[in-house]
Backbone as JSON Lines, residues from 0, in Angstrom:
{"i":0,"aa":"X","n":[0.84,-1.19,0.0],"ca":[0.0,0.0,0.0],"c":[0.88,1.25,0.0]}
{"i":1,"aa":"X","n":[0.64,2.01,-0.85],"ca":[1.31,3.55,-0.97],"c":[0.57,4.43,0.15]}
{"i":2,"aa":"X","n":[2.1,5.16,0.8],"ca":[1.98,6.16,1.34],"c":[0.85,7.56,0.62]}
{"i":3,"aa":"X","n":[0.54,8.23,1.78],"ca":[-0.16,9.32,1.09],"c":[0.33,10.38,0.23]}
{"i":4,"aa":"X","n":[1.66,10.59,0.71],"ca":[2.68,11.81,0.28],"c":[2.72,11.05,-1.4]}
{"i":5,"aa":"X","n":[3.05,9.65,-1.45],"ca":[3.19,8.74,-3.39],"c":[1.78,9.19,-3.53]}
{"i":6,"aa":"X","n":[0.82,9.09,-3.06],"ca":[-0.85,9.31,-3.96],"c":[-0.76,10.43,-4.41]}
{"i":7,"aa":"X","n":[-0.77,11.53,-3.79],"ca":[-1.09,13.07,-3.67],"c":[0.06,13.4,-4.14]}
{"i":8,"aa":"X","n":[0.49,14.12,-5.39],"ca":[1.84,14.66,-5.93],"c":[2.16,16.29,-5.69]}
{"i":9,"aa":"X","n":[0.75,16.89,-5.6],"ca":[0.39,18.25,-5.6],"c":[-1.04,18.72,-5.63]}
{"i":10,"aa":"X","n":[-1.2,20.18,-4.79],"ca":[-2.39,20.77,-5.49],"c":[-2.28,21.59,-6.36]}
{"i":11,"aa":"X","n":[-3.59,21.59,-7.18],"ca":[-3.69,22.7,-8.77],"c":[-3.68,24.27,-7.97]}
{"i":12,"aa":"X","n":[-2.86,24.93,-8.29],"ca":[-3.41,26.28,-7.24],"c":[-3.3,27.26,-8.77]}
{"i":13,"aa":"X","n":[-4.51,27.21,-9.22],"ca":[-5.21,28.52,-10.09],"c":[-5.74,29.12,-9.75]}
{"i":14,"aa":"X","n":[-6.2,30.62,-10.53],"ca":[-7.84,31.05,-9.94],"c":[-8.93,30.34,-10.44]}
{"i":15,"aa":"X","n":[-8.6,29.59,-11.61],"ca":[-9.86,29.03,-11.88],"c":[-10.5,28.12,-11.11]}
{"i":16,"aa":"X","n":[-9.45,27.38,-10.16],"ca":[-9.53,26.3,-9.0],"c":[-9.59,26.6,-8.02]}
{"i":17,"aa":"X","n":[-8.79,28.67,-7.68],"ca":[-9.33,28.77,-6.18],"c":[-11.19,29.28,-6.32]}
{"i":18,"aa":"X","n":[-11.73,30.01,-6.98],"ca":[-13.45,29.95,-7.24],"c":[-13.94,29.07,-7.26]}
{"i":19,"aa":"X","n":[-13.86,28.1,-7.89],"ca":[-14.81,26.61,-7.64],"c":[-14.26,26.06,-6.34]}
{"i":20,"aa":"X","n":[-13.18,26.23,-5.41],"ca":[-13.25,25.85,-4.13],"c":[-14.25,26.72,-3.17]}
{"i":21,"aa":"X","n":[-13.78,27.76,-3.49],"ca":[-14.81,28.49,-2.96],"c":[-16.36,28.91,-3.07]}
{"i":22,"aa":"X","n":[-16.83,28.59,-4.32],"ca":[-18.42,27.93,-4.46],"c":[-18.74,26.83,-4.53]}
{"i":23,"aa":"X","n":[-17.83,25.69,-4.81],"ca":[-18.99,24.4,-4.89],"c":[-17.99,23.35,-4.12]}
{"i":24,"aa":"X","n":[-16.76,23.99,-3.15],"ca":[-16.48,22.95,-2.35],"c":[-15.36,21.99,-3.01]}
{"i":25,"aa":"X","n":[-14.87,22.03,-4.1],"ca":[-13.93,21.3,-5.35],"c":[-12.94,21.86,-4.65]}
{"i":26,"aa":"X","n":[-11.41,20.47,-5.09],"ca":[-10.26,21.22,-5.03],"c":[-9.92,20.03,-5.84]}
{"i":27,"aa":"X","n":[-8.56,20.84,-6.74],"ca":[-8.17,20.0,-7.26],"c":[-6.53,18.99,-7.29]}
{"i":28,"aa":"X","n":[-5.81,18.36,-7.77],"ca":[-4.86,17.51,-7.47],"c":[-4.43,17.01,-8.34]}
{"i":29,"aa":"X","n":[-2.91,16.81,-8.68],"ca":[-2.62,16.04,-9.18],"c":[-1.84,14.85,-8.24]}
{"i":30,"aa":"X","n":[-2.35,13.82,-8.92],"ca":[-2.1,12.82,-8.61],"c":[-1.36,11.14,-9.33]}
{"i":31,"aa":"X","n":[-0.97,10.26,-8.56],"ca":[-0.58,9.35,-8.73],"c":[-0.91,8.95,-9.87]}
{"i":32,"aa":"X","n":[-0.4,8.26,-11.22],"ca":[-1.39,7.85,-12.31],"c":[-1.87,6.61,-11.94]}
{"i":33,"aa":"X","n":[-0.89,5.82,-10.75],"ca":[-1.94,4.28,-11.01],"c":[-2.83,4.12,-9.81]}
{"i":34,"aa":"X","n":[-2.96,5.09,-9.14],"ca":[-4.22,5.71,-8.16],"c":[-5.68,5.29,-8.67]}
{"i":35,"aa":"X","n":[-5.96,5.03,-7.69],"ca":[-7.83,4.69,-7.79],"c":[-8.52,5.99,-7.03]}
{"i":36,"aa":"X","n":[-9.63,5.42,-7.46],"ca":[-10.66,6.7,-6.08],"c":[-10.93,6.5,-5.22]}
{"i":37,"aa":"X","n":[-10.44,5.12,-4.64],"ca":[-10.51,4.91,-3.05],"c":[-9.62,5.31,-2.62]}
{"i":38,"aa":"X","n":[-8.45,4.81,-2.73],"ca":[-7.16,5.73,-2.63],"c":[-6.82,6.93,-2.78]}
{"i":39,"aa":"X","n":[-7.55,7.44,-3.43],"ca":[-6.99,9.23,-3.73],"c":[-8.09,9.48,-2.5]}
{"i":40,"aa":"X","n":[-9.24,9.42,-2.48],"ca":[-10.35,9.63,-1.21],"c":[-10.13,9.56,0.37]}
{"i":41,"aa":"X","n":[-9.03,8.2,0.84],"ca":[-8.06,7.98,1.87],"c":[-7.3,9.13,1.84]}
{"i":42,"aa":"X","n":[-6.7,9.26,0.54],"ca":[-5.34,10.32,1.35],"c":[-5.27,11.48,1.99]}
{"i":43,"aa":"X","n":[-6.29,11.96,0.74],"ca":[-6.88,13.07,1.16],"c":[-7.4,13.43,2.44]}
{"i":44,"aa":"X","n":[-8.36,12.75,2.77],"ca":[-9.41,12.45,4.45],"c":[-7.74,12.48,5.39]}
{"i":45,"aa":"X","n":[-6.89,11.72,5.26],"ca":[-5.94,11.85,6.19],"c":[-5.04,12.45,6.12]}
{"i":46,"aa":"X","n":[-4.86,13.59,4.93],"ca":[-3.67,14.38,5.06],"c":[-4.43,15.99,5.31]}
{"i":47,"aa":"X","n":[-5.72,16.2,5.24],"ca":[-6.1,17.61,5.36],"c":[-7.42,17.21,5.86]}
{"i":48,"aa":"X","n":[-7.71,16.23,6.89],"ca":[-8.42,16.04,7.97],"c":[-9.98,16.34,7.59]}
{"i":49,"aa":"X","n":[-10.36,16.22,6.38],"ca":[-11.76,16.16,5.82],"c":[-12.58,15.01,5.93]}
{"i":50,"aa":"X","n":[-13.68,15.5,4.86],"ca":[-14.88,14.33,4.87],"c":[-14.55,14.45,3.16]}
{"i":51,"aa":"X","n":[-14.52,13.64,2.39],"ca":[-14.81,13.67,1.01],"c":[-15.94,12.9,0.72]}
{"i":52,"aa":"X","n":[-16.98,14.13,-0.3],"ca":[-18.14,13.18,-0.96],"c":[-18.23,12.8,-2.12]}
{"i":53,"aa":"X","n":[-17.19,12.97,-3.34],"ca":[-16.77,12.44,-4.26],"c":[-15.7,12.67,-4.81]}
{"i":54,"aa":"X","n":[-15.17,11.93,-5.8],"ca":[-13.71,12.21,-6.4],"c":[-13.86,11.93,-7.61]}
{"i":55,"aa":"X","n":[-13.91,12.82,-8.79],"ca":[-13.62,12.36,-10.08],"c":[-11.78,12.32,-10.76]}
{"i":56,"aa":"X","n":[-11.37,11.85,-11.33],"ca":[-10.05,11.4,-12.39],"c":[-10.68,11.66,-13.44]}
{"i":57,"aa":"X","n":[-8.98,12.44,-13.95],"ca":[-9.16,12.92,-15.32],"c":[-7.51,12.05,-15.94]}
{"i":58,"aa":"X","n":[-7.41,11.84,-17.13],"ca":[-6.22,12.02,-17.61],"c":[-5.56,12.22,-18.68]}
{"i":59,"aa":"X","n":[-4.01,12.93,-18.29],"ca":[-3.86,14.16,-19.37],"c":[-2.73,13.52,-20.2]}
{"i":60,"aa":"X","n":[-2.57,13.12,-21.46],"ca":[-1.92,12.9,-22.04],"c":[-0.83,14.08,-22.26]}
{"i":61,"aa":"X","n":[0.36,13.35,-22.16],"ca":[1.46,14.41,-22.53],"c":[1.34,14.53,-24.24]}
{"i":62,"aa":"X","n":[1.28,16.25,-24.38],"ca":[1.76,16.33,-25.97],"c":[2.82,16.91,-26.62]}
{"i":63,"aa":"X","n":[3.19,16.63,-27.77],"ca":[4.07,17.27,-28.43],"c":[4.51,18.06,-28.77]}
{"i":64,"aa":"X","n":[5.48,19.09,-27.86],"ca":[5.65,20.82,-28.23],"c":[7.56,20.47,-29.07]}
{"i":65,"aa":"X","n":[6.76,22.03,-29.87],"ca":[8.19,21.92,-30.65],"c":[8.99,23.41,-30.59]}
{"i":66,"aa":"X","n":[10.31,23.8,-30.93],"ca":[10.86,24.82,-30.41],"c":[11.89,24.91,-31.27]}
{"i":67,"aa":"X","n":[12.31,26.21,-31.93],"ca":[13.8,26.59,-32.36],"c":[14.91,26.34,-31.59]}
{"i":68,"aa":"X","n":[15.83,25.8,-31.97],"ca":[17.16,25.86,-31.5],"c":[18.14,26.22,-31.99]}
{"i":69,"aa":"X","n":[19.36,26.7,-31.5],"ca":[20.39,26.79,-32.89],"c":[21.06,26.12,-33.75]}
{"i":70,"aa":"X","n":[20.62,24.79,-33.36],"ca":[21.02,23.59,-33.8],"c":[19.59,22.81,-34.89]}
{"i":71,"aa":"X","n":[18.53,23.6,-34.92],"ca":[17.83,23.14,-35.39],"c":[16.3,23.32,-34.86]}
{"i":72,"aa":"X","n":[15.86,22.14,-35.31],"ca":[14.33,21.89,-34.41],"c":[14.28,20.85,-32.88]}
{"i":73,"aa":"X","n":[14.16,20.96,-32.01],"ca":[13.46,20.32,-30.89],"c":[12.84,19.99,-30.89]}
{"i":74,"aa":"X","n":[12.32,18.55,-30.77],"ca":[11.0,17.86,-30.44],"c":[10.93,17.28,-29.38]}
{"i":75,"aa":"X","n":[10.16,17.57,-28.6],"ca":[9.61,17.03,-27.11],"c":[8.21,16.86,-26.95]}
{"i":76,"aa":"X","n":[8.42,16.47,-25.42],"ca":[7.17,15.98,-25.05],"c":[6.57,16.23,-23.63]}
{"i":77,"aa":"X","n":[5.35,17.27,-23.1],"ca":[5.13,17.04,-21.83],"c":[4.66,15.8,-21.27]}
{"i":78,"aa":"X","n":[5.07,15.7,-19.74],"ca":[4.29,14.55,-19.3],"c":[3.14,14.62,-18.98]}
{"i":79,"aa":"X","n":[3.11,13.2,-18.97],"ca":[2.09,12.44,-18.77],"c":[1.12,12.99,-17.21]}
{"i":80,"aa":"X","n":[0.05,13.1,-16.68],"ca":[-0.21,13.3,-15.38],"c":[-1.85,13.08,-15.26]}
{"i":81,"aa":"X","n":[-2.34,12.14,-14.07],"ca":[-3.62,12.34,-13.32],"c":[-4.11,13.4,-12.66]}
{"i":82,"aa":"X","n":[-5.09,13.85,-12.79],"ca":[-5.5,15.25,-12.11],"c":[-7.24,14.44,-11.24]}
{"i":83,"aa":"X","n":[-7.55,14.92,-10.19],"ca":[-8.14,14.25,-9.39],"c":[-9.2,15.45,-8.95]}
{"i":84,"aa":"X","n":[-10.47,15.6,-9.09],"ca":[-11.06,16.75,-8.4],"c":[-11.69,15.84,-7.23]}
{"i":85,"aa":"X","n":[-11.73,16.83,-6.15],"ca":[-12.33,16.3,-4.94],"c":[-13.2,17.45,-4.52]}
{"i":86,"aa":"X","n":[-14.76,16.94,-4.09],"ca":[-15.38,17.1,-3.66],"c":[-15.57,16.93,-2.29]}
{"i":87,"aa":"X","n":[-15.81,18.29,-1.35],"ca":[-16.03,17.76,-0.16],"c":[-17.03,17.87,0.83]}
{"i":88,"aa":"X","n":[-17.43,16.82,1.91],"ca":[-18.93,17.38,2.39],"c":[-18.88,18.47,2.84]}
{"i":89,"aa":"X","n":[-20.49,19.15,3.18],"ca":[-20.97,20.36,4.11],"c":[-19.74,20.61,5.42]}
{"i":90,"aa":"X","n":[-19.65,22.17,5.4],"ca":[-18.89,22.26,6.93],"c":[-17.42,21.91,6.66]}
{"i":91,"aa":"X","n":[-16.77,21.44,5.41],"ca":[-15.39,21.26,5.32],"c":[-14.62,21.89,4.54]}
{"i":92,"aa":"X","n":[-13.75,22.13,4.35],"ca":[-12.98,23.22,4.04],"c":[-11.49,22.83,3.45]}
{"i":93,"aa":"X","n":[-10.22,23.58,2.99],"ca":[-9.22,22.8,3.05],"c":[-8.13,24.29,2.51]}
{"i":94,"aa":"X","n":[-7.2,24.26,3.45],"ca":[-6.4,25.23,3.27],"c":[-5.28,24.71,2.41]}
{"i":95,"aa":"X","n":[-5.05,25.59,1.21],"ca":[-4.54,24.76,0.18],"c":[-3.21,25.19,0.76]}
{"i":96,"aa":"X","n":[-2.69,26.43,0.98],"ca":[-1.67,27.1,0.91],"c":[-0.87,26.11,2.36]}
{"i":97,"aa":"X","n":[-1.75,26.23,3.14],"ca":[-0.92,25.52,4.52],"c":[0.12,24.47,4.46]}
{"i":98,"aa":"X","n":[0.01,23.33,3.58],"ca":[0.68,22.42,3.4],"c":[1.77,22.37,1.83]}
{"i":99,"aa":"X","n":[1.54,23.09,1.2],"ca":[2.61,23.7,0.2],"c":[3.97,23.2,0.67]}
């Protein structure tokens, strides 16, 4: 069984993500890719002392950015990553900044 710190890689800290925490209770995460939603739901509950009432997974394929060099063209690739929104019950809250 993976530790919580391997589930949980980071939080998303946007504005587009701090407003939907702040109206509908969402925060978001990236996370582990071979993570489930029971597991991402555990870590969470025990690393920022909540209630979670749902968890959706998303995932983001890395794509292909390209770039001048002086040597030519660059071809790369971003990674790969799970992003995890969590929902949480009435009365709970979650200070994103605290644990940074």
């Amino acid at each position: 069984m993976k530790l919580v710190t391997e589930i949980i890689v980071k939080p998303i800290i946007t504005e587009k993500y701090l407003q939907i925490a702040e109206k509908q209770k969402q925060y978001a995460f990236v996370v582990d890719k071979k993570a489930n939603k029971y597991q991402i739901k555990n870590a969470i509950e025990k690393l920022y002392d909540v209630k979670v009432d749902r968890v959706n997974t998303q995932q983001y394929i890395g794509k292909v950015k390209m770039r001048n060099t002086t040597k030519g063209l660059a071809i790369g690739r971003v990674n790969r990553y799970k992003k995890a929104i969590v929902t949480l019950k009435d009365n709970y809250s979650i200070d994103i900044y605290k644990n940074i």
